[in-house]
Structures are given as C-alpha cells and as structure tokens.
PyMOL Python script that loads the backbone (N, CA, C, O; Angstrom):
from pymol import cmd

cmd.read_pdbstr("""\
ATOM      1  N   UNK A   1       0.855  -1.170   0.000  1.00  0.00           N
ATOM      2  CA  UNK A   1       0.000   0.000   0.000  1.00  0.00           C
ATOM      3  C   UNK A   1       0.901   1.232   0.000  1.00  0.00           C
ATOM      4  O   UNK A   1       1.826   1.468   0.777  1.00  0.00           O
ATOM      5  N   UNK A   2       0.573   1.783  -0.754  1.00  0.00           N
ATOM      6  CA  UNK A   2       1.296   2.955  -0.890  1.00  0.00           C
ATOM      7  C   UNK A   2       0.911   4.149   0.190  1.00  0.00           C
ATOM      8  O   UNK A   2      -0.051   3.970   0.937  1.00  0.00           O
ATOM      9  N   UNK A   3       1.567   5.187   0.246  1.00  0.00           N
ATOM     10  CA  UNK A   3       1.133   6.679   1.200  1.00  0.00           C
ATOM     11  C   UNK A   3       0.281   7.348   0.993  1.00  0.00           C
ATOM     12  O   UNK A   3      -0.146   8.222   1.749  1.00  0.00           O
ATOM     13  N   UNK A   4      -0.188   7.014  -0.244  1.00  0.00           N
ATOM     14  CA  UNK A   4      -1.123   7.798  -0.955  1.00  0.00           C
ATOM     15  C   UNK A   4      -2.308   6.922  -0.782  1.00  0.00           C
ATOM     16  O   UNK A   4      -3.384   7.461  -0.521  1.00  0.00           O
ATOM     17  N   UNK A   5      -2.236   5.677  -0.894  1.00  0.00           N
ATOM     18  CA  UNK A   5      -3.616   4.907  -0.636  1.00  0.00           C
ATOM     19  C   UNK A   5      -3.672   4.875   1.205  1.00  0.00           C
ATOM     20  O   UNK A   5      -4.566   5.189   1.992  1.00  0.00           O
ATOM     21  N   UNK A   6      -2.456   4.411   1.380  1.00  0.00           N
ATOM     22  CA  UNK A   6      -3.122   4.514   3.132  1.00  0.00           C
ATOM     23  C   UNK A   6      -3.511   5.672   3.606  1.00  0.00           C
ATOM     24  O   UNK A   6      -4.412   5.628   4.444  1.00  0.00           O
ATOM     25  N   UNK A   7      -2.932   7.080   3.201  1.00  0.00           N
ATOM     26  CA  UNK A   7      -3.967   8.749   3.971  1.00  0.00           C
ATOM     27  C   UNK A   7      -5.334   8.209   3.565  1.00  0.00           C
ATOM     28  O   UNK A   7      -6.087   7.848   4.470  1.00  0.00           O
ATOM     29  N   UNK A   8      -5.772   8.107   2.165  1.00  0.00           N
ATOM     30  CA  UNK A   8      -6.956   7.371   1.732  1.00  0.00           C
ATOM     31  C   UNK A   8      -8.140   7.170   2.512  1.00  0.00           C
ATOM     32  O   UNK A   8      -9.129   7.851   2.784  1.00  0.00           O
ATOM     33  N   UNK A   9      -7.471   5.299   2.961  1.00  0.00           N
ATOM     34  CA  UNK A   9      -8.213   4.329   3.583  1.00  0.00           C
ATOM     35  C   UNK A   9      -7.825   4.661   4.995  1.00  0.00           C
ATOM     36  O   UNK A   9      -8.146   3.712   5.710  1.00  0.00           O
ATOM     37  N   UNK A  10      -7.269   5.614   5.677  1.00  0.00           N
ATOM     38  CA  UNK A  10      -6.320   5.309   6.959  1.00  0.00           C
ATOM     39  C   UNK A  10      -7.566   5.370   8.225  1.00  0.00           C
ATOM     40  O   UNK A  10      -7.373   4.902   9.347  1.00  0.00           O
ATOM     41  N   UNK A  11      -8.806   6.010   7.815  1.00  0.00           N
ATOM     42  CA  UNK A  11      -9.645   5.942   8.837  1.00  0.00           C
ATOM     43  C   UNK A  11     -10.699   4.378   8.950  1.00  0.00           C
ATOM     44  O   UNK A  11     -11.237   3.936   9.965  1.00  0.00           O
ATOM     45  N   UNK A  12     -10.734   3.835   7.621  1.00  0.00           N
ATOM     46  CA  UNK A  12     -11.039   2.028   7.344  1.00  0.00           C
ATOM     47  C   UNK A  12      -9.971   1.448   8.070  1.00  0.00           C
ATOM     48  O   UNK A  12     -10.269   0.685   8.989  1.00  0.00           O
ATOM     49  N   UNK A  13      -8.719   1.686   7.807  1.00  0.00           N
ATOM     50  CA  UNK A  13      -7.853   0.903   8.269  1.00  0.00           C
ATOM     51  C   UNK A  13      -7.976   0.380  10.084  1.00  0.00           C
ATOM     52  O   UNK A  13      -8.251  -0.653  10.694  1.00  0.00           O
ATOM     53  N   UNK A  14      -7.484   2.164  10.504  1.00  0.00           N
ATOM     54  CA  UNK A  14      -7.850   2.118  12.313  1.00  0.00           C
ATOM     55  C   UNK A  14      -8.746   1.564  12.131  1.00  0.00           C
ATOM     56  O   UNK A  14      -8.426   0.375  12.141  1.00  0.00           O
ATOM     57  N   UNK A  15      -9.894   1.682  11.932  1.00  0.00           N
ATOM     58  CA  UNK A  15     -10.866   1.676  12.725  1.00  0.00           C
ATOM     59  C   UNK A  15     -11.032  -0.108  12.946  1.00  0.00           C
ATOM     60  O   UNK A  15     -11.457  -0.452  14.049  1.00  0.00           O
ATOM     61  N   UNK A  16     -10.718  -1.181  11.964  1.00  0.00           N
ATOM     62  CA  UNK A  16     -10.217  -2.514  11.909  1.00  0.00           C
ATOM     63  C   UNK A  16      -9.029  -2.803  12.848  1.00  0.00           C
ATOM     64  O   UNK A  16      -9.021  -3.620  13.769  1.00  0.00           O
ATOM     65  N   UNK A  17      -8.089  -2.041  12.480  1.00  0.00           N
ATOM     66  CA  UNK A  17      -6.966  -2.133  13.818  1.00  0.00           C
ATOM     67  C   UNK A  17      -7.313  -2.398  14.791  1.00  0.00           C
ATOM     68  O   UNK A  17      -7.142  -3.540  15.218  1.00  0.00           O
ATOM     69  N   UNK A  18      -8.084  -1.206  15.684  1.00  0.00           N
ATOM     70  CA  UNK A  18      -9.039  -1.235  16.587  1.00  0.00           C
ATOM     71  C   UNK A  18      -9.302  -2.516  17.099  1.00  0.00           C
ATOM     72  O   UNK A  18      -8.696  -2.985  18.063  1.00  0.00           O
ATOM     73  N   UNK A  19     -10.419  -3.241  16.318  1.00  0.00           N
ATOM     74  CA  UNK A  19     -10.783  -4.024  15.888  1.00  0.00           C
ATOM     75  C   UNK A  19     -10.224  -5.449  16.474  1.00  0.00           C
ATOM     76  O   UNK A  19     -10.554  -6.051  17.496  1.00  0.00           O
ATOM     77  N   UNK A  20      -9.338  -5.747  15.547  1.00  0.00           N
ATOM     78  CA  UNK A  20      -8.453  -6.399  15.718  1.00  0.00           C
ATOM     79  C   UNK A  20      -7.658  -6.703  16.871  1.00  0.00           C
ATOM     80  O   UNK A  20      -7.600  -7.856  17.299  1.00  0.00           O
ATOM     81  N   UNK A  21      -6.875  -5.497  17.549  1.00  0.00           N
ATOM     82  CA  UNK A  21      -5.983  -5.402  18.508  1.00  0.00           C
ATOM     83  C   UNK A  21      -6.187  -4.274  19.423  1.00  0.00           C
ATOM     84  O   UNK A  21      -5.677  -3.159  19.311  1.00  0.00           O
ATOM     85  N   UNK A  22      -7.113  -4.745  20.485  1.00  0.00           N
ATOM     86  CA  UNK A  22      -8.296  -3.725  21.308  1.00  0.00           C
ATOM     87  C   UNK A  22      -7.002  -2.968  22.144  1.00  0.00           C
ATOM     88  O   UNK A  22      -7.275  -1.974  22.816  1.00  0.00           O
ATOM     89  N   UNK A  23      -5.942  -3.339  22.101  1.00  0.00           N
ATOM     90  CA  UNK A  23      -5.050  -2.817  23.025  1.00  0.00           C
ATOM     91  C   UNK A  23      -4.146  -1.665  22.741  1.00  0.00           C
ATOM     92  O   UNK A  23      -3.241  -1.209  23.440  1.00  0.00           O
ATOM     93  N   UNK A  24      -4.736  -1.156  21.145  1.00  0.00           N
ATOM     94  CA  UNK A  24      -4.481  -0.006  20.766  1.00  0.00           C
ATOM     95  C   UNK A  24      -5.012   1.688  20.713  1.00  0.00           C
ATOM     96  O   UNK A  24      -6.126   1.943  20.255  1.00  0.00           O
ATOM     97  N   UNK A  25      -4.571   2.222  20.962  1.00  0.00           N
ATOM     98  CA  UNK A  25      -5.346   3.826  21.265  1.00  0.00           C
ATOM     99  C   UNK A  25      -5.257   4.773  19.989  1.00  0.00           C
ATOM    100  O   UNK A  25      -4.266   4.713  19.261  1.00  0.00           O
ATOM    101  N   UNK A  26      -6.510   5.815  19.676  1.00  0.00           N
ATOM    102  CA  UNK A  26      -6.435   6.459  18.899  1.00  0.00           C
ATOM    103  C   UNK A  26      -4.820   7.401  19.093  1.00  0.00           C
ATOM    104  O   UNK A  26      -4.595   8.134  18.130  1.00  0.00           O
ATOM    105  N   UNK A  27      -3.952   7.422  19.998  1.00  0.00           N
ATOM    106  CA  UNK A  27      -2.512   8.062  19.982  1.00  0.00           C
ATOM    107  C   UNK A  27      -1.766   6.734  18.988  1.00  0.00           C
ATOM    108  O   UNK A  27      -1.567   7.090  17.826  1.00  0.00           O
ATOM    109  N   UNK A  28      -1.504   5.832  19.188  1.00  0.00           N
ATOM    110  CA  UNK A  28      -1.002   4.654  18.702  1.00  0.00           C
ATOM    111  C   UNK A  28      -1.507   4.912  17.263  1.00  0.00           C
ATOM    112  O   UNK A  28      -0.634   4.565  16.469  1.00  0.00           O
ATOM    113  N   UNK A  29      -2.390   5.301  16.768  1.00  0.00           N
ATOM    114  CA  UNK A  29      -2.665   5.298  15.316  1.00  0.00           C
ATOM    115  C   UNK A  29      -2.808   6.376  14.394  1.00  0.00           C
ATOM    116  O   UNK A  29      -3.126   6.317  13.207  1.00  0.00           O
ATOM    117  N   UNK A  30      -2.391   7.874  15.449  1.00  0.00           N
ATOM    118  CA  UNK A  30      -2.596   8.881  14.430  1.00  0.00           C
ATOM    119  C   UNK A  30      -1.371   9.292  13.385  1.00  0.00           C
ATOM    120  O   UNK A  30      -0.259   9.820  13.381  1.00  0.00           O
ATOM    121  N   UNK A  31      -2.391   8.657  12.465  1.00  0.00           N
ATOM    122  CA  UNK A  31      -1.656   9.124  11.090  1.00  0.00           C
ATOM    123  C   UNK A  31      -1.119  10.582  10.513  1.00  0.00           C
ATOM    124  O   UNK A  31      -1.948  11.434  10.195  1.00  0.00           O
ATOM    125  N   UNK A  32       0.078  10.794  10.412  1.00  0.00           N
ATOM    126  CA  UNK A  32      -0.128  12.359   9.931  1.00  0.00           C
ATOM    127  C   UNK A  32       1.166  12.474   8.852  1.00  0.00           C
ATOM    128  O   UNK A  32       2.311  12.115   9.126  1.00  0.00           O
ATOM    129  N   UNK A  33       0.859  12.886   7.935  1.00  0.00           N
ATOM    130  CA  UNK A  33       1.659  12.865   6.670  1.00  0.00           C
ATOM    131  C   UNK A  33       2.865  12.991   6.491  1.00  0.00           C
ATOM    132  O   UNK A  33       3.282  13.989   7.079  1.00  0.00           O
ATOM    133  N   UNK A  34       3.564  12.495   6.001  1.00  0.00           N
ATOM    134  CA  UNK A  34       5.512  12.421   6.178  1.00  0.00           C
ATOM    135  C   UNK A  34       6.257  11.790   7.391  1.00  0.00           C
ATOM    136  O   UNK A  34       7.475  11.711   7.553  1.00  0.00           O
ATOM    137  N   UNK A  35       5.205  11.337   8.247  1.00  0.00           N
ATOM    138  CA  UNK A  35       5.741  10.737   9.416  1.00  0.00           C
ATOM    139  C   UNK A  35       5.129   8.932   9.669  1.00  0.00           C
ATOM    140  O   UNK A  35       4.976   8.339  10.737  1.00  0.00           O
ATOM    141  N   UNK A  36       4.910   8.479   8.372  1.00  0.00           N
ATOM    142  CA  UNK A  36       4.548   6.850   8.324  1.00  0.00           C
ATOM    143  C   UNK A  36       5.492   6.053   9.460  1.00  0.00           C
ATOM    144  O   UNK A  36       5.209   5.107  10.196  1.00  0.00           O
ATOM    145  N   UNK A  37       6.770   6.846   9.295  1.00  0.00           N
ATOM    146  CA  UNK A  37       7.819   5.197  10.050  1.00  0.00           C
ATOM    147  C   UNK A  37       7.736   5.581  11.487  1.00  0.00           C
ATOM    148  O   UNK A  37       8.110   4.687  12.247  1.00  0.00           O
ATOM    149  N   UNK A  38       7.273   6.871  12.145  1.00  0.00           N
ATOM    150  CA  UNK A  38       6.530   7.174  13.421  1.00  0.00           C
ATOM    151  C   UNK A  38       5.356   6.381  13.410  1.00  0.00           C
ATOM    152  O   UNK A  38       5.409   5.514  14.282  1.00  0.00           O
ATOM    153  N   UNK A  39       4.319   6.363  12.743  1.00  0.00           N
ATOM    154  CA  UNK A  39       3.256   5.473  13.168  1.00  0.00           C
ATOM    155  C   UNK A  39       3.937   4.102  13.134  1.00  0.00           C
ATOM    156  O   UNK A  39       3.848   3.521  14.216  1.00  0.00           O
ATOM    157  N   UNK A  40       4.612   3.411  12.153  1.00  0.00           N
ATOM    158  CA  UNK A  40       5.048   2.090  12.167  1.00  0.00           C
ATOM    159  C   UNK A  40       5.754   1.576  13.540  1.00  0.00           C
ATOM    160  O   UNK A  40       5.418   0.528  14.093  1.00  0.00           O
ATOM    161  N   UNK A  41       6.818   2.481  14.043  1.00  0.00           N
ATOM    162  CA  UNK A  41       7.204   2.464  15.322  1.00  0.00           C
ATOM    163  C   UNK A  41       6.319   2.101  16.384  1.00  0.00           C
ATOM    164  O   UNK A  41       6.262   1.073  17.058  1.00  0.00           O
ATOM    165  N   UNK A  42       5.718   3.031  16.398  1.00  0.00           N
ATOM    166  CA  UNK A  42       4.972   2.956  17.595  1.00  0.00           C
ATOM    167  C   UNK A  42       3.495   1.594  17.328  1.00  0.00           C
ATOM    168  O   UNK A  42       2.841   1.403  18.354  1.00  0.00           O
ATOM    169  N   UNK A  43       3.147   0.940  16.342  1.00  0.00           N
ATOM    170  CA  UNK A  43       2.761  -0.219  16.096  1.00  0.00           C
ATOM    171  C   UNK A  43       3.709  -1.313  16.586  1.00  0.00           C
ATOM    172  O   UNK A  43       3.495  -2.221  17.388  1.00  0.00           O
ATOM    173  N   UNK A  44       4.970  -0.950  15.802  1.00  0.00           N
ATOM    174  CA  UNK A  44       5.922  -2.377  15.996  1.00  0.00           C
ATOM    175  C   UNK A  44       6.176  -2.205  17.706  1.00  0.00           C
ATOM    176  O   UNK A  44       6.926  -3.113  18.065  1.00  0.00           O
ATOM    177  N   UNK A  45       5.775  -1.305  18.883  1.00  0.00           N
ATOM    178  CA  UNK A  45       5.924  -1.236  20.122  1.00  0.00           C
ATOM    179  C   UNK A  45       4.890  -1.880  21.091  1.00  0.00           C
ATOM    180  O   UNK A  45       4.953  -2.351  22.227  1.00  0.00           O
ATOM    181  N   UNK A  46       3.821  -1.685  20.077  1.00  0.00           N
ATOM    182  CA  UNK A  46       2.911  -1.874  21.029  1.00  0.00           C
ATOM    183  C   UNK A  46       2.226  -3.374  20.750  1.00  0.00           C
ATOM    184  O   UNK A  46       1.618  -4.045  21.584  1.00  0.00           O
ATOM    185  N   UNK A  47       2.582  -3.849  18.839  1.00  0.00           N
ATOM    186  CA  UNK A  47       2.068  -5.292  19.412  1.00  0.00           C
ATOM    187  C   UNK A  47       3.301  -6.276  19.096  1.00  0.00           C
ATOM    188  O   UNK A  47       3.140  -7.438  18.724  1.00  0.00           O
ATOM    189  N   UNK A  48       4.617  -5.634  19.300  1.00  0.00           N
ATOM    190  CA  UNK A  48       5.711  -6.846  19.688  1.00  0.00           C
ATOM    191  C   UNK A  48       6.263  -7.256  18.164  1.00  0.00           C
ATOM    192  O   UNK A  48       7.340  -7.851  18.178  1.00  0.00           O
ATOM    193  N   UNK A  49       5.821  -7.077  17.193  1.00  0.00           N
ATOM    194  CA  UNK A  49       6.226  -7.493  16.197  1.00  0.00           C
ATOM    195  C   UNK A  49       7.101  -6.500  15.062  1.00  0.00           C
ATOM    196  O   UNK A  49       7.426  -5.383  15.466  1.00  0.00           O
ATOM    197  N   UNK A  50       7.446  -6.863  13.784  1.00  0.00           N
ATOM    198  CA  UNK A  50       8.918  -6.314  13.388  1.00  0.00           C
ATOM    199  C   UNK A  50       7.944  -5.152  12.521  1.00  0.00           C
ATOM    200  O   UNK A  50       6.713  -5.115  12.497  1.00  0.00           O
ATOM    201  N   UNK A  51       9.140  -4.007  11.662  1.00  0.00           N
ATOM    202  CA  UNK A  51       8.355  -3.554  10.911  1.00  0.00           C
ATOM    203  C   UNK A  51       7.203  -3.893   9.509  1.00  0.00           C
ATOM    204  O   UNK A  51       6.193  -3.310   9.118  1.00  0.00           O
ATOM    205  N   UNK A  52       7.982  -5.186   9.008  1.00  0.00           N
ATOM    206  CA  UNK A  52       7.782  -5.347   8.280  1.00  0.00           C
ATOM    207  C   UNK A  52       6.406  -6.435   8.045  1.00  0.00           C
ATOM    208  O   UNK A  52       5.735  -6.636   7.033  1.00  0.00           O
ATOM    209  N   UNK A  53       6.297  -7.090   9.583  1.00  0.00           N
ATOM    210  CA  UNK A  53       4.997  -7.845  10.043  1.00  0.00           C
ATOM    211  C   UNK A  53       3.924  -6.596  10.214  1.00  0.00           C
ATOM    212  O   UNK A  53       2.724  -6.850  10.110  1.00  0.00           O
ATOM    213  N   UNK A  54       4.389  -5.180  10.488  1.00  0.00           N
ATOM    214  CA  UNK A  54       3.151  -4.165  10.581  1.00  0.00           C
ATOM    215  C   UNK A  54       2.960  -4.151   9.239  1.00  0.00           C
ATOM    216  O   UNK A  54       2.005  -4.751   8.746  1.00  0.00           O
ATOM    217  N   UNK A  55       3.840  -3.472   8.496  1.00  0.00           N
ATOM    218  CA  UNK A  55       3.178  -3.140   7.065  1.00  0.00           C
ATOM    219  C   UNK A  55       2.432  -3.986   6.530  1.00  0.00           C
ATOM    220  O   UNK A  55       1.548  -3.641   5.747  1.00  0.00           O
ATOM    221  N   UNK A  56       2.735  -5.691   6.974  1.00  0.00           N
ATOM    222  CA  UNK A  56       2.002  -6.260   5.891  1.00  0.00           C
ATOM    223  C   UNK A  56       0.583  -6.762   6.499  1.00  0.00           C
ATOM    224  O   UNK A  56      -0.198  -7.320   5.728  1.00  0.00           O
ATOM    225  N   UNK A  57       0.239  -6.585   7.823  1.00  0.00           N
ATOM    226  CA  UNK A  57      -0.830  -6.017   8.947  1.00  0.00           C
ATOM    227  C   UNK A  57      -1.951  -5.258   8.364  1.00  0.00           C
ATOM    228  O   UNK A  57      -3.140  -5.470   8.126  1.00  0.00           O
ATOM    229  N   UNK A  58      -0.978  -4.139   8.206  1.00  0.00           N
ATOM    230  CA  UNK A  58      -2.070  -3.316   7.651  1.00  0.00           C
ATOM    231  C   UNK A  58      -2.228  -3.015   6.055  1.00  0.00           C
ATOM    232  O   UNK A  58      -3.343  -2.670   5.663  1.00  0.00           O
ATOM    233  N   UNK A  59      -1.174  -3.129   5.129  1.00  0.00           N
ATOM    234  CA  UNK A  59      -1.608  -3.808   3.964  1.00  0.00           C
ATOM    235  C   UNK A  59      -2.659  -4.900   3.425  1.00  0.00           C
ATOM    236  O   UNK A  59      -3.106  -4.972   2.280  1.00  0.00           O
ATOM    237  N   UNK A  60      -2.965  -5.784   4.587  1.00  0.00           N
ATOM    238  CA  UNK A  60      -4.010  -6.482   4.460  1.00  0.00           C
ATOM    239  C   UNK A  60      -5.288  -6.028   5.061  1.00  0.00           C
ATOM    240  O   UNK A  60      -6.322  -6.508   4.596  1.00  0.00           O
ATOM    241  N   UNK A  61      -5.361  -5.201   5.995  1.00  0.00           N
ATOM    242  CA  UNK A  61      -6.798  -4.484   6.288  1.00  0.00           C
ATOM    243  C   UNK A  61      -7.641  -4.241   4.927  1.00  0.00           C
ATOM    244  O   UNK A  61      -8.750  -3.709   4.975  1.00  0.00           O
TER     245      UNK A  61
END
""", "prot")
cmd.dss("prot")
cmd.show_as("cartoon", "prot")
cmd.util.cbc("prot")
cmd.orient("prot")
C-alpha cells in the first residue's frame, strides 16, 4: 500500500486495527503525513512485532 492509498483508507484501516488489537489507542494510530515510520514504530511497540509484520498487517486491512 502505498502513502497515498493509506492517507486514503487510513480511517477504514484504524478503525479494523481497533478491531483487531483492542489494546491499541487512537494516539497509537494517528496518522499524519511524512511521518509513516513514526506510526510504524509505535505499532511495531505496542504489538511486539517487526516492521515489516506491521506493514504487511495493515496492507491487508
């Protein structure tokens, strides 16, 4: 998924995140433009896994 499709979908996405992994907070997911590998961080912190298990996380939402 590109940067341009996730600003997009990014409120579909959370809101499945959510979803998914109740142990996340709207801070944990705010998206804000030019700063993707800040949100990825703070994903790969909070559910233990690498970067590249997030992207493909939420590439599949």
């Amino acid at each position: 998924m590109t940067t341009l499709d996730l600003k997009g979908k990014w409120n579909e996405v959370k809101g499945k995140l959510k979803q998914k992994y109740g142990q996340l907070t709207d801070d944990d997911l705010a998206f804000t433009s030019g700063k993707e590998d800040e949100l990825y961080g703070r994903l790969q912190q909070r559910l233990g896994k690498s970067k590249e298990e997030v992207r493909k996380i939420i590439e599949e939402m």
